[in-house]
Residue, then its C-alpha position, 0 to 999 in steps of 0.5 A: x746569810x749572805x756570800x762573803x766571796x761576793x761581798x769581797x768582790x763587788x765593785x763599791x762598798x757603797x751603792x748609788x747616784x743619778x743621771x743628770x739626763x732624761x732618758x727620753x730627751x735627745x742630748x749632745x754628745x758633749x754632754x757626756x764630758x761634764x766640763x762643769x766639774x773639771x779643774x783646769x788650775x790642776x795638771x792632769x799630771x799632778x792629779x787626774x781625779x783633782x782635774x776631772x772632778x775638782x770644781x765639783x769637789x769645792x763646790x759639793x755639799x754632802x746631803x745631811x742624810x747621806x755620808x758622802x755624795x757624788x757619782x754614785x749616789x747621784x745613779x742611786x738618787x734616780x734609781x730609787x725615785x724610779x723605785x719610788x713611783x713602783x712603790x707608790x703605784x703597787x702599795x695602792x690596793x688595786x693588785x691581785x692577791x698573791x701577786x709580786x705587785x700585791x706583796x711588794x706594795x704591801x708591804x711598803x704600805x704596812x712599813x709606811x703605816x707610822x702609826x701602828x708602828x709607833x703604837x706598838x714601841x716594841x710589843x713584837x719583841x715581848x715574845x723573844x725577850x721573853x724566851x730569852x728571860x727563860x733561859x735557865x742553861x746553856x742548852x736553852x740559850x743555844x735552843x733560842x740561838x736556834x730558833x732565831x736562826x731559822x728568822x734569818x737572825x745570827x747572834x753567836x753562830x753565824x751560817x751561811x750556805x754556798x758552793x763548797x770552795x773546793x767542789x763548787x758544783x754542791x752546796x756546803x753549809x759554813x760557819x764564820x766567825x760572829x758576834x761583835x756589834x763595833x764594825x769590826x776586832x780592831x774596834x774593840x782595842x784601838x786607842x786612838x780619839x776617833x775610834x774612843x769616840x765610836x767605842x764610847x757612842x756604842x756603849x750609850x747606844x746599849x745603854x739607851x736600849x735598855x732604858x727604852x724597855x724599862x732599866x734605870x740608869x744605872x743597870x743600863x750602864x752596867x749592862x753595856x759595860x758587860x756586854x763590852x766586855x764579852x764582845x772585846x773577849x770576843x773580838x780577841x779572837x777574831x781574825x782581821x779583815x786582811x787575815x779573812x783575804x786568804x780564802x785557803x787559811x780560811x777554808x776548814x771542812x770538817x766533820x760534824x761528829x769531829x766538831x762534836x768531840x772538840x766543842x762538847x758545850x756547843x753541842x754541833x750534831x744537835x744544834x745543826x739538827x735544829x736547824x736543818x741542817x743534817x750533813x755529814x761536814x760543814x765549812x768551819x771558816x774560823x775554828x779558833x772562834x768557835x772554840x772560844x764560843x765553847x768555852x765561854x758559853x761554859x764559863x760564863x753565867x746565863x745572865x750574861x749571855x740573856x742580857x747579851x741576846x737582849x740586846x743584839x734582838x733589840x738591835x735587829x729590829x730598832x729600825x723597825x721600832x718605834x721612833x725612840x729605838x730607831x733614833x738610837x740605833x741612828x746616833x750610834x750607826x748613822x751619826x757616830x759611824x758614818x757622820x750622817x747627821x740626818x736620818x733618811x725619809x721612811x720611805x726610803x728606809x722601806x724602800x731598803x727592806x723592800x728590796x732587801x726581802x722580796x728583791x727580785x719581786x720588785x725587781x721584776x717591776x723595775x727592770x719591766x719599766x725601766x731597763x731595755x733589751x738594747x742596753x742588755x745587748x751592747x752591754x754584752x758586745x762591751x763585755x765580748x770585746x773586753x773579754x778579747x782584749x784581756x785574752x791578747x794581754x795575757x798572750x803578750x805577758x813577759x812574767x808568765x809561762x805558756x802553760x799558765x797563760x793557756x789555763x788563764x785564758x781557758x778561766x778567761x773564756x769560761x766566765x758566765x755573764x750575767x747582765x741586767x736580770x736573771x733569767x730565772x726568778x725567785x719564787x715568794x710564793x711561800x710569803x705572805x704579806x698583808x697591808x697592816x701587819x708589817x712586823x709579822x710581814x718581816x718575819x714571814x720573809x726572814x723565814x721565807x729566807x732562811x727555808x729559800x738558803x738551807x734547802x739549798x745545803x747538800x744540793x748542787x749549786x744554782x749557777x743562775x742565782x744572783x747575788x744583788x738584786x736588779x736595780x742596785x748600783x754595783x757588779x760583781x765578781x763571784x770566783x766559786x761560779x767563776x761568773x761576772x754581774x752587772x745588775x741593771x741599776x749600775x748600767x746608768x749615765x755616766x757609766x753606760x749610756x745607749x747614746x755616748x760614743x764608745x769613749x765614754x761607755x769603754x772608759x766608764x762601763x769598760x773599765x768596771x767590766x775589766x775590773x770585775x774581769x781582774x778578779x777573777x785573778x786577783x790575790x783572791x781570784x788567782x787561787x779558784x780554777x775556771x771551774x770555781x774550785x779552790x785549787x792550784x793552776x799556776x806553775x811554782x815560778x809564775x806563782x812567785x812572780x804573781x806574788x811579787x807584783x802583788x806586793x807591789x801593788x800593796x806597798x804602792x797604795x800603802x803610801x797614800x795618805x788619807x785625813x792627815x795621817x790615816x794610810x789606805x790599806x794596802x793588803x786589805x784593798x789589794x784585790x780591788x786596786x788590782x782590779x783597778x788597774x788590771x780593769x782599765x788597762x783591760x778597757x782601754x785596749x778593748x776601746x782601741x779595737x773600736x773605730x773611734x778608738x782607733x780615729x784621732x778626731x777631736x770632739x770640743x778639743x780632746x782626743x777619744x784617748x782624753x775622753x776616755x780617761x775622763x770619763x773613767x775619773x768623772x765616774x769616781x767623783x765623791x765626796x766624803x765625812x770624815x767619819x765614813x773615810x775612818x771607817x772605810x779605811x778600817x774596814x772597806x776593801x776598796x781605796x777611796x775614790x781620789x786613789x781609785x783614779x791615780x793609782x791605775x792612771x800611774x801605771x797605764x802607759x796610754x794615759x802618760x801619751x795623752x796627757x802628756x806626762x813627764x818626769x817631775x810630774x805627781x803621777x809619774x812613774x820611771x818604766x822600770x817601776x810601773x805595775x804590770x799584772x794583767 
């Protein structure tokens, strides 16, 4: 289960990277303008993201595990060897029974027993394959989707559990459209050789799979040609990534007796029932979905569907199989998807199911050792400031009426921060985790899972909850908590350090809390009150104009070009490319309160202006494969990183002064076209 607002919203789609500094060894303030990676032979007019980062970028070598490299994976690299050394102490044996320390080392040490694991192959999966072979009926198979459901596993009903879109302060029950295996509808229908190619890795993937438990060739073959098929008939009626940006069209709640008369062959009353969830209404996100469920789980034979579920179960857990499931499962998501020719060290691989299922267990130990109270409180200062400059920039709109810009800015000021840690727990005093039992520790913490979310089905909403556990390198923005989260491990050199002077934190940090700030009124984040509620708070002409600024931004971003002729997306990333622009804007008038800000001494020749530029593109700095980018571009909502530089910089008036921008130059733009939101 997991909030797709929150996945919308965050800051990358892809966490990680390290500081190159020591935290305990005192370094010049010339230390945060990574001179090493600038390209002088571009003008920073021409390419700013090229300027700041391009020697780096002719130099950079992508790692064979990874599938790109750069600024964030190099914080993530430091984190999880911080991590590392949590993990390594704890799993030695030496802690309390029942404590976080006894159950996050243990069950890193029962992930790290290869040997077992390799032994078993993929005995665990006997019982459900099992139950699966003895589905006789419909009714069977939706009673095994059931029993899934309540180990944390979605196969053809996805559910998840958060605030009611228009009554944030209660908790609803949703259901969103499911199923497929490809990474998303488009998959299944696109033509061209790189996306034939992903199709075709796919199917040998199932084939494989099905070999592995004992099929010859042949029937494996057919097996995945069949499973294709009901995924394709499947994906047909999806929506598509852009279509599921519109958090009205997608907000259908409707009674449970009334999903009952429409979807007879689903059965909602009684599947719902099974698994604890006895409301009145439920949030249907998707119901053309779901009404084509029903009617191919009538028209389609038992067989079919046992050998679907055989599948998708194998597919679960591949990673926590022996070596020959997990080495499938990665020449299919590893190399065919993201180009990583390698796979990751086990330990990192448990690192992820670690923090994945008790991660706020072993965030606890992280941030005890590794995050200080300092960091918390400028980070806040950081935040107040940004949240003042956002407030004044909304006085001095010209697109927008009094009485919009007085309920913007109530929204504004009602932002919760969430900085660092929660300052509530969650509680794993319900799982049990023993040293050598590591498939039966995974299930108890995917029951502890699912129990922890559906207890939650009615109540009023937690507004202390987080959705990113403390050491991950993200933020985010949730609209139906009207709240901005910046987890400890973001909170890292080059994008926040205790020591660097106020350009650097307000150009890097800054401008992720302006961006995080932006959406709460972006294309998405426009549409909830300060509350969290879906609802209206715009006079009807400030709405059109919104809307046409927002096309703007699209109609911009859709003309930059990516691996020859692939094109950004400009309708599925405009939420983020206006948080982008909106968020640096935001930080830079921010920093312009500061002192420094308001100096003009030069440090190594630039001025706080230049270093505040530079470092907002040094913390951009990636490199990617090729087939990363395809799929980003297919299904990220974030522009790739270069674009994630230029776009803002085209439409910051300070930066054109810095550098010295003139007519003629790349990044140019006449006034009359610049972005102007927020």
């Amino acid at each position: 289960m997991k909030n797709t607002l929150i996945a919308c919203l965050s800051l990358v789609s892809l966490a990680g990277w390290y500081s190159c500094r020591d935290n305990g060894a005192s370094k010049p303030v010339t230390h945060f303008i990574l001179t090493e990676n600038m390209d002088s032979s571009v003008r920073p007019g021409d390419n700013f993201y090229l300027f700041v980062n391009g020697r780096w970028l002719k130099k950079a070598t992508i790692p064979p595990t990874e599938s790109s490299v750069g600024a964030f994976l190099d914080v993530y690299n430091h984190t999880k060897e911080n991590i590392k050394s949590i993990l390594e102490e704890t799993s030695r044996g030496n802690e309390a029974a029942g404590s976080i320390e006894q159950k996050v080392g243990d069950l890193y040490a029962s992930g790290m027993d290869s040997e077992t694991v390799e032994k078993l192959g993929y005995e665990p999966l006997k019982p459900y394959l099992s139950q699966i072979a003895a589905c006789k009926d419909v009714q069977s198979l939706l009673d095994f989707e059931s029993a899934m459901q309540k180990e944390s596993h979605s196969y053809l009903i996805q559910l998840a559990v958060f605030a009611d879109l228009k009554n944030s302060k209660v908790n609803i029950a949703n259901l969103f459209q499911t199923g497929l295996g490809l990474p998303d509808r488009d998959y299944y229908f696109r033509t061209d050789p790189a996306t034939a190619a992903i199709q075709q890795a796919y199917r040998t993937y199932i084939r494989k799979m099905f070999m592995l438990i004992g099929d010859d060739s042949a029937k494996a073959a057919n097996k995945a040609q069949l499973i294709l098929s009901l995924e394709t008939e499947m994906a047909g009626i999806h929506r598509t990534n852009v279509e599921l940006r519109d958090p009205q069209s997608n907000y259908h709640k409707v009674s449970v007796s009334d999903l009952d008369h429409r979807m007879p062959v689903i059965g909602w009353k009684k599947f719902l029932h099974a698994i604890a969830v006895d409301q009145d209404s439920i949030d249907l996100s998707q119901p053309a979905y779901y009404e084509k469920l029903n009617a191919m789980l009538k028209s389609r034979p038992v067989e079919f569907w046992q050998i679907y579920y055989s599948f998708h179960v194998l597919d679960d857990y591949a990673y926590n199989l022996s070596s020959p499931f997990v080495n499938a499962k990665f020449e299919y998501a590893g190399k065919a998807l993201s180009g990583q020719e390698k796979i990751k060290p086990r330990w990192e691989r448990i690192y992820r199911v670690v923090d994945g299922n008790l991660g706020e267990a072993l965030g606890q130990l992280y941030v005890k050792k590794y995050f200080t109270e300092e960091s918390k409180k400028r980070m806040l200062e950081l935040v107040n400031n940004l949240q003042t400059a956002f407030a004044a920039r909304i006085d001095k709109l010209d697109w927008m009426s009094d009485s919009t810009k007085k309920v913007a800015k109530e929204k504004l000021y009602a932002f919760l921060k969430k900085i660092g840690y929660p300052d509530k727990w969650r509680d794993y005093s319900k799982v049990t985790i023993s040293k050598d039992t590591y498939f039966r520790n995974l299930v108890s913490c995917y029951k502890n899972e699912y129990q922890y979310q559906i207890s939650k089905v009615g109540k009023p909403v937690d507004r202390t909850e987080w959705g990113m556990t403390p050491p991950t390198v993200n933020a985010y923005y949730n609209p139906t908590f009207n709240e901005i989260v910046f987890p400890a491990g973001i909170l890292q050199f080059p994008y926040f350090d205790l020591d660097a002077d106020d350009a650097i934190n307000y150009g890097a940090i800054g401008m992720f809390i302006g961006h995080e700030m932006t959406h709460g009124f972006d294309d998405q984040g426009a549409q909830f009150d300060k509350d969290g509620n879906l609802k209206n708070w715009w006079a009807k002409a400030d709405s059109l104009k919104f809307v046409a600024k927002s096309r703007m931004v699209i109609s911009l971003y859709n003309s930059f070009t990516v691996l020859d002729t692939m094109h950004v997306n400009g309708a599925l990333t405009n939420g983020e490319n206006m948080a982008d622009i909106g968020g640096l804007n935001i930080a830079y008038d921010a920093f312009k309160m500061t002192k420094e800000g308001q100096d003009t001494a030069r440090i190594d020749g630039l001025t706080p202006d230049q270093r505040f530029f530079i470092a907002y593109a040094q913390g951009w700095r990636e490199k990617d494969k090729d087939e990363a980018i395809r799929q980003g571009i297919n299904t990220d909502p974030h522009s790739p990183s270069e674009f994630r530089v230029n776009g803002p910089l085209m439409n910051c008036i300070p930066f054109y002064a810095s550098f010295n921008l003139k007519p003629g130059d790349k990044l140019y733009k006449a006034d009359s076209v610049r972005i102007r939101i927020w």
